[in-house]
Short mmCIF file of the C-alpha atoms (twelve columns), coordinates in Angstrom:
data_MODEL
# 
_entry.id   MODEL 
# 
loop_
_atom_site.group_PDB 
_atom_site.id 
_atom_site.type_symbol 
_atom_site.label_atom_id 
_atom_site.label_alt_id 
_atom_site.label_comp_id 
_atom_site.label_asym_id 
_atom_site.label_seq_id 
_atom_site.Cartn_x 
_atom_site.Cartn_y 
_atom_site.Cartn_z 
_atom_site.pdbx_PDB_model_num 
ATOM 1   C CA . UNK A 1   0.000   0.000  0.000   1 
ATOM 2   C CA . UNK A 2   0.918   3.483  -1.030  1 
ATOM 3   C CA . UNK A 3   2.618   5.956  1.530   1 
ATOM 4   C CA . UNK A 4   1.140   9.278  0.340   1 
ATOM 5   C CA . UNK A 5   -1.582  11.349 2.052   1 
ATOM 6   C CA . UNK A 6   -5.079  9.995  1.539   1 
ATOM 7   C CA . UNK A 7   -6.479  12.496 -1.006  1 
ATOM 8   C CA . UNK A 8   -9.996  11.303 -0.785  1 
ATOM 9   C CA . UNK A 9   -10.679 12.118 3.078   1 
ATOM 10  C CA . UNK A 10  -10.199 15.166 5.383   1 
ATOM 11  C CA . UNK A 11  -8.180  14.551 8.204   1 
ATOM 12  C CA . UNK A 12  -9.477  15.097 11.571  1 
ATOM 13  C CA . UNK A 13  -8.500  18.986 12.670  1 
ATOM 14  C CA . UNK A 14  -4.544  19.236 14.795  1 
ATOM 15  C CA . UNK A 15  -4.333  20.838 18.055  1 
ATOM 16  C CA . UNK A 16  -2.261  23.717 18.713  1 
ATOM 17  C CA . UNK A 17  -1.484  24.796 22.282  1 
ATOM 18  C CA . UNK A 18  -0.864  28.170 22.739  1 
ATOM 19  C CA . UNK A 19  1.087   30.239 25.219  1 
ATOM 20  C CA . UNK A 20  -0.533  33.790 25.471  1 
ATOM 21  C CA . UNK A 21  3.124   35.301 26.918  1 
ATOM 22  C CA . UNK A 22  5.391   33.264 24.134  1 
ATOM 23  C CA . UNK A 23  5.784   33.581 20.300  1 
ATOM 24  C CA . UNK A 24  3.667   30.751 18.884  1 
ATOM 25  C CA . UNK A 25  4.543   28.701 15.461  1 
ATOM 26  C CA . UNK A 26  2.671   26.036 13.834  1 
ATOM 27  C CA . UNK A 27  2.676   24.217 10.691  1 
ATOM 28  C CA . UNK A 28  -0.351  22.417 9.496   1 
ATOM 29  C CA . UNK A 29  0.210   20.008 6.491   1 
ATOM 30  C CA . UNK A 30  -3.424  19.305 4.107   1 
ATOM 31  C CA . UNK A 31  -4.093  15.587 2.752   1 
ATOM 32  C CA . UNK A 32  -2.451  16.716 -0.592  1 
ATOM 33  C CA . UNK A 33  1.131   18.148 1.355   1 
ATOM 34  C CA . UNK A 34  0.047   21.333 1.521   1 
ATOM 35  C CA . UNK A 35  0.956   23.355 4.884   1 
ATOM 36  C CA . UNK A 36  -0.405  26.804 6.422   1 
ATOM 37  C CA . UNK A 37  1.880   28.137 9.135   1 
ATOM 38  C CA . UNK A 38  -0.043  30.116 11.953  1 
ATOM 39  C CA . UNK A 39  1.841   32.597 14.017  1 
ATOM 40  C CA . UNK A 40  0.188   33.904 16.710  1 
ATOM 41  C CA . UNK A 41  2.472   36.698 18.955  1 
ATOM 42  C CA . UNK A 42  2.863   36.997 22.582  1 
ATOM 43  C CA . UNK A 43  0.037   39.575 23.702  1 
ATOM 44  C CA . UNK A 44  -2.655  38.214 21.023  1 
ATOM 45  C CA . UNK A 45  -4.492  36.191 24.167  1 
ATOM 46  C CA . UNK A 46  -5.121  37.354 27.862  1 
ATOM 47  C CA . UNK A 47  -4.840  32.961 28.143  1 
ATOM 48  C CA . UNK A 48  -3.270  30.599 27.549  1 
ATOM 49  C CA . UNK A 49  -5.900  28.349 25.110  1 
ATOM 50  C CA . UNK A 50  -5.517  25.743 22.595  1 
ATOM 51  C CA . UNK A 51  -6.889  25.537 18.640  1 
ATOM 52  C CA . UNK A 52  -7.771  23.059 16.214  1 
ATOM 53  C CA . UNK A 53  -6.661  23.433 12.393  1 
ATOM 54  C CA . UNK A 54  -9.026  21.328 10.324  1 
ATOM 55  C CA . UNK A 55  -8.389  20.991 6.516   1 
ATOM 56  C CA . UNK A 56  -11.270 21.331 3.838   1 
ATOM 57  C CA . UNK A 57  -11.445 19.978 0.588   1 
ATOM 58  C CA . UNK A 58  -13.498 23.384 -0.648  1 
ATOM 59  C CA . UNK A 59  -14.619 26.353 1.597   1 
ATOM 60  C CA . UNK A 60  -18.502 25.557 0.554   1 
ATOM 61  C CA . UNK A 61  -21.108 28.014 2.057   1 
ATOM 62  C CA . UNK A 62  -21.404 29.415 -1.436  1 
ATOM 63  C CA . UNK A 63  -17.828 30.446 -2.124  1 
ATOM 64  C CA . UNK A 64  -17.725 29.527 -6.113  1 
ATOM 65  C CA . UNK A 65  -20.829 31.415 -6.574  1 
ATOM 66  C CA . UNK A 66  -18.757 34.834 -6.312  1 
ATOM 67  C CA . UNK A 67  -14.718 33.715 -6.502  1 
ATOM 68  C CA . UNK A 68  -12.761 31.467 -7.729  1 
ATOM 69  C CA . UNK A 69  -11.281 28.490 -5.974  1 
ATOM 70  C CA . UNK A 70  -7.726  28.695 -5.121  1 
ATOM 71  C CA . UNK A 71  -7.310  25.404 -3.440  1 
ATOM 72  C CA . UNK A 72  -7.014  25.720 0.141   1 
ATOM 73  C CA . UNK A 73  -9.680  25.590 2.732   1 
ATOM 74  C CA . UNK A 74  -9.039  25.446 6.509   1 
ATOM 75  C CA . UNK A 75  -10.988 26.290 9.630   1 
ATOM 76  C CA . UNK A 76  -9.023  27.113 12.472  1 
ATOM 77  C CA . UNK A 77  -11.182 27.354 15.931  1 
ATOM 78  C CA . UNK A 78  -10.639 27.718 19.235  1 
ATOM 79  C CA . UNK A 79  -10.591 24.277 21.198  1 
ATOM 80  C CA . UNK A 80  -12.132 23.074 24.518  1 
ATOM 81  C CA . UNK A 81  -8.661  23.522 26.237  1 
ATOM 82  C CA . UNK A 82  -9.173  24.036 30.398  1 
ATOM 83  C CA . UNK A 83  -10.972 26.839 30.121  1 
ATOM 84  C CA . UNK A 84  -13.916 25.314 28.011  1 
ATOM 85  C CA . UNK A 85  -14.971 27.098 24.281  1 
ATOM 86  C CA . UNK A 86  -18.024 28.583 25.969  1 
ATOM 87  C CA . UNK A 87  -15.958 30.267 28.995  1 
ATOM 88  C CA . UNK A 88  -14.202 32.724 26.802  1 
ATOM 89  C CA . UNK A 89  -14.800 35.072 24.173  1 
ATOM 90  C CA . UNK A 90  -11.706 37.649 23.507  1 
ATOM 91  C CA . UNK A 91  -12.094 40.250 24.196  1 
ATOM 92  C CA . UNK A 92  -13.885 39.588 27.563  1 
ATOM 93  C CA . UNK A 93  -12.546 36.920 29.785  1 
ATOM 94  C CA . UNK A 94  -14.214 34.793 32.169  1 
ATOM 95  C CA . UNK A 95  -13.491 35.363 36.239  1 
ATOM 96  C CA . UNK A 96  -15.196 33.526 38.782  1 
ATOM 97  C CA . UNK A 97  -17.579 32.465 36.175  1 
ATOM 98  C CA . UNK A 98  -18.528 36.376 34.875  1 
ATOM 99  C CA . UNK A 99  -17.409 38.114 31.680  1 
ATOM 100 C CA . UNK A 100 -15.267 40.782 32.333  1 
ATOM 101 C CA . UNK A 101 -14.107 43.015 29.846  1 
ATOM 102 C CA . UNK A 102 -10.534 42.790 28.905  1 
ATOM 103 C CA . UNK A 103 -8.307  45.758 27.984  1 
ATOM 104 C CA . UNK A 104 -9.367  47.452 24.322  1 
ATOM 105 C CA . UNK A 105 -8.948  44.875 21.224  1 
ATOM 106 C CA . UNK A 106 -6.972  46.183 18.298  1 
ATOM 107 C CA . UNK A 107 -9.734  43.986 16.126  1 
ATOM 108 C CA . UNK A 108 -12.448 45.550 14.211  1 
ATOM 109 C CA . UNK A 109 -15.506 45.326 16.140  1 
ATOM 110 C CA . UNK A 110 -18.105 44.493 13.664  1 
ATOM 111 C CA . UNK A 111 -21.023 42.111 12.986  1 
ATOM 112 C CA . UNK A 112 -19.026 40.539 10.223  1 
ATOM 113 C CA . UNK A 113 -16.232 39.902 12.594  1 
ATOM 114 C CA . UNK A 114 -18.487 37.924 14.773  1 
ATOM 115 C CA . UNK A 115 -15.935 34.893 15.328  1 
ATOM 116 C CA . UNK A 116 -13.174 34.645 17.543  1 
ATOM 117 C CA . UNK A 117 -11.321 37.707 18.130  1 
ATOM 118 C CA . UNK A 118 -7.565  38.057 18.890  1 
ATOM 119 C CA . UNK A 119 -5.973  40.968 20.716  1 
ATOM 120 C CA . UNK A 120 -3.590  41.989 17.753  1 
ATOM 121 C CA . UNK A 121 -3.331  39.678 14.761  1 
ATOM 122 C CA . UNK A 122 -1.946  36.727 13.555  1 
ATOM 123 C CA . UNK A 123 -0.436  35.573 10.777  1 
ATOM 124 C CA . UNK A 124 -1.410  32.610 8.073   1 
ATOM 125 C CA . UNK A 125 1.314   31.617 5.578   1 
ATOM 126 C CA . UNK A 126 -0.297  29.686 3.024   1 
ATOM 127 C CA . UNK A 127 1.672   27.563 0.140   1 
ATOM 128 C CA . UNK A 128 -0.447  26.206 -2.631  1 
ATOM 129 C CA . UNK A 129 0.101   25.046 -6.329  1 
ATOM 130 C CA . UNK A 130 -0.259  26.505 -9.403  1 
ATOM 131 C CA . UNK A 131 -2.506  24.050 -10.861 1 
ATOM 132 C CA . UNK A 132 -4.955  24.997 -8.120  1 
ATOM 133 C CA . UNK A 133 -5.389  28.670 -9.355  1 
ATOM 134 C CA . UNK A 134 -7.508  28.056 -12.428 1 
ATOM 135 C CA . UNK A 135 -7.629  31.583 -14.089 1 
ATOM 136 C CA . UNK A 136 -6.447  33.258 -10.823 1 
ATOM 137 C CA . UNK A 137 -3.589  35.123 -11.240 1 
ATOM 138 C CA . UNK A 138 -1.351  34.677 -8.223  1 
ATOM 139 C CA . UNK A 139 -0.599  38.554 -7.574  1 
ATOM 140 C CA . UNK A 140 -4.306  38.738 -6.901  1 
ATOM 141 C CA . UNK A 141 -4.979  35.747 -4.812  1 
ATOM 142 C CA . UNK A 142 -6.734  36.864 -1.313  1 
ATOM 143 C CA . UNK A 143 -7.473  34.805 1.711   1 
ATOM 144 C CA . UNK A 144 -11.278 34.883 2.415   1 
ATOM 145 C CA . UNK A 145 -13.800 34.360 6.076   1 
ATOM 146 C CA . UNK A 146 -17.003 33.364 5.937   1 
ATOM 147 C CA . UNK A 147 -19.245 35.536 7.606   1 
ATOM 148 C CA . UNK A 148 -21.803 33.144 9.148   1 
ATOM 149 C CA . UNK A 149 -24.390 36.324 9.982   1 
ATOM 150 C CA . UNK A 150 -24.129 38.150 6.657   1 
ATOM 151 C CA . UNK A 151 -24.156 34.343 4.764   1 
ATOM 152 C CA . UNK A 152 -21.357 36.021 2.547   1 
ATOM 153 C CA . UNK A 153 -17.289 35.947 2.362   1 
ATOM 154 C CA . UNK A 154 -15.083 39.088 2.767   1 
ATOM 155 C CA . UNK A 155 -11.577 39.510 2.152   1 
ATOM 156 C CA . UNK A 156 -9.840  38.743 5.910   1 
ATOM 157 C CA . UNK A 157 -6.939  41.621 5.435   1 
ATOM 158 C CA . UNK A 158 -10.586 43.508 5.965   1 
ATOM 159 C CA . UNK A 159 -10.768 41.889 9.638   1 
ATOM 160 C CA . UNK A 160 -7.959  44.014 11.505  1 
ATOM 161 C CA . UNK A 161 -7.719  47.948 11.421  1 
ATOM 162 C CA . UNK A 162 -5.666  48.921 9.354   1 
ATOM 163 C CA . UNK A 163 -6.175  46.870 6.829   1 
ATOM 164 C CA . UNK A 164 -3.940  44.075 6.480   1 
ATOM 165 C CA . UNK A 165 -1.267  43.546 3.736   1 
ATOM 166 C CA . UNK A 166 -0.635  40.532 1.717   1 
ATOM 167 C CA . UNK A 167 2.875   39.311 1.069   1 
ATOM 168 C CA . UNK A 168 2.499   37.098 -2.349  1 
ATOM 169 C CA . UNK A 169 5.918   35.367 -3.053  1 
ATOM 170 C CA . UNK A 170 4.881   33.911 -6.419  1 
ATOM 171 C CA . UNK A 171 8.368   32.023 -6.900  1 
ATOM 172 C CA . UNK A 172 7.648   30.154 -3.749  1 
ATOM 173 C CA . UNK A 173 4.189   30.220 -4.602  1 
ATOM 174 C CA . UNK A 174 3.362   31.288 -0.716  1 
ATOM 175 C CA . UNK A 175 0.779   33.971 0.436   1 
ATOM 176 C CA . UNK A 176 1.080   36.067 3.967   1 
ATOM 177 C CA . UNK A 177 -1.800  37.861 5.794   1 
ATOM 178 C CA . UNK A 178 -2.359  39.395 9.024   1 
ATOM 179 C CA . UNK A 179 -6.141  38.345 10.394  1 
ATOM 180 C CA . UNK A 180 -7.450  39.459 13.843  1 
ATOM 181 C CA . UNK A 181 -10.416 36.633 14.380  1 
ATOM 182 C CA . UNK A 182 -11.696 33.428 13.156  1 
ATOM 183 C CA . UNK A 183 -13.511 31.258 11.057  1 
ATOM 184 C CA . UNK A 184 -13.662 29.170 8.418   1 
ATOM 185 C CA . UNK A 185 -11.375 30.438 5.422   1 
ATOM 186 C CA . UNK A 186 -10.807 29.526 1.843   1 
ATOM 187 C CA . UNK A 187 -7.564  31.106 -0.580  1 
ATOM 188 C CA . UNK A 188 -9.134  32.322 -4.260  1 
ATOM 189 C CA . UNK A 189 -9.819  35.151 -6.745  1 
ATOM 190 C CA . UNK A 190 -11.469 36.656 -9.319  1 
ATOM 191 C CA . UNK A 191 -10.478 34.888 -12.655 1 
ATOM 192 C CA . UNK A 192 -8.904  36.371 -15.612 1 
# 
């Protein structure tokens, strides 16, 4: 039997334990080799928490009916960890079983960023392959969210103020972009 990733099935998401008062580094590798790198900085949680990176084959929710594919679909959540997904949500933190609120969020504070919010952003490094791109031409390839109240996607350099910038090496065929919350996200374009 072959030694490859299994291309037909989605593995199930990776935990990644995260220090709030360290420098945190992951790489997450997709059923087809594929790997995102999250960095999230010291400062970007009042707690210590863990995530889950979950691979998709396609972002769904309606995504091809407005972009192209590039791809890459994740989710990246917040996990269960000791403090239990339903005892936080950053920016307020939970004492003695209360929300408090915590000390002013650099995130935009939205309905459409509804999801997880970080204290100042992290970073995704995405590689991908130019097969994947269709028509998209790699100088405009974006990361998107899905905005579960507005039923739409928006560009995620949109979620932090200012506006993120994309770093697009297209030799290394790797894209780079600040986002300040969470959610389910998927890499495309508009076509030529």
């Amino acid at each position: 039997l072959g030694t490859g990733p299994d291309l037909g099935a989605m593995e199930a998401p990776e935990p990644f334990t995260v220090n709030a008062d360290d420098d945190n580094s992951a790489i997450f590798t997709d059923p087809a080799g594929m790997t995102t790198t999250v960095f999230i900085p010291a400062g970007a949680l009042q707690l210590d928490m863990s995530f889950f990176y979950k691979p998709m084959d396609e972002p769904g929710e309606g995504f091809t009916n407005t972009l192209d594919y590039g791809g890459r679909a994740f989710e990246f959540s917040p996990g269960q960890g000791d403090f239990g997904l339903q005892s936080i949500f950053l920016p307020l933190v939970v004492t003695s079983g209360e929300a408090q609120p915590a000390a002013p969020a650099q995130p935009l504070q939205t309905a459409e960023t509804h999801g997880f919010e970080f204290l100042q952003p992290i970073t995704f490094t995405l590689y991908y392959m130019d097969e994947d791109l269709g028509g998209i031409d790699e100088n405009d390839l974006k990361l998107y969210y899905y905005d579960e109240f507005q039923k739409a996607w928006f560009d995620v350099a949109s979620s932090c103020v200012p506006t993120s910038t994309y770093v697009i090496d297209t030799a290394a065929n790797q894209l780079s972009v600040a986002v300040c919350h969470l959610s389910r996200f998927g890499m495309g374009g508009r076509g030529r």
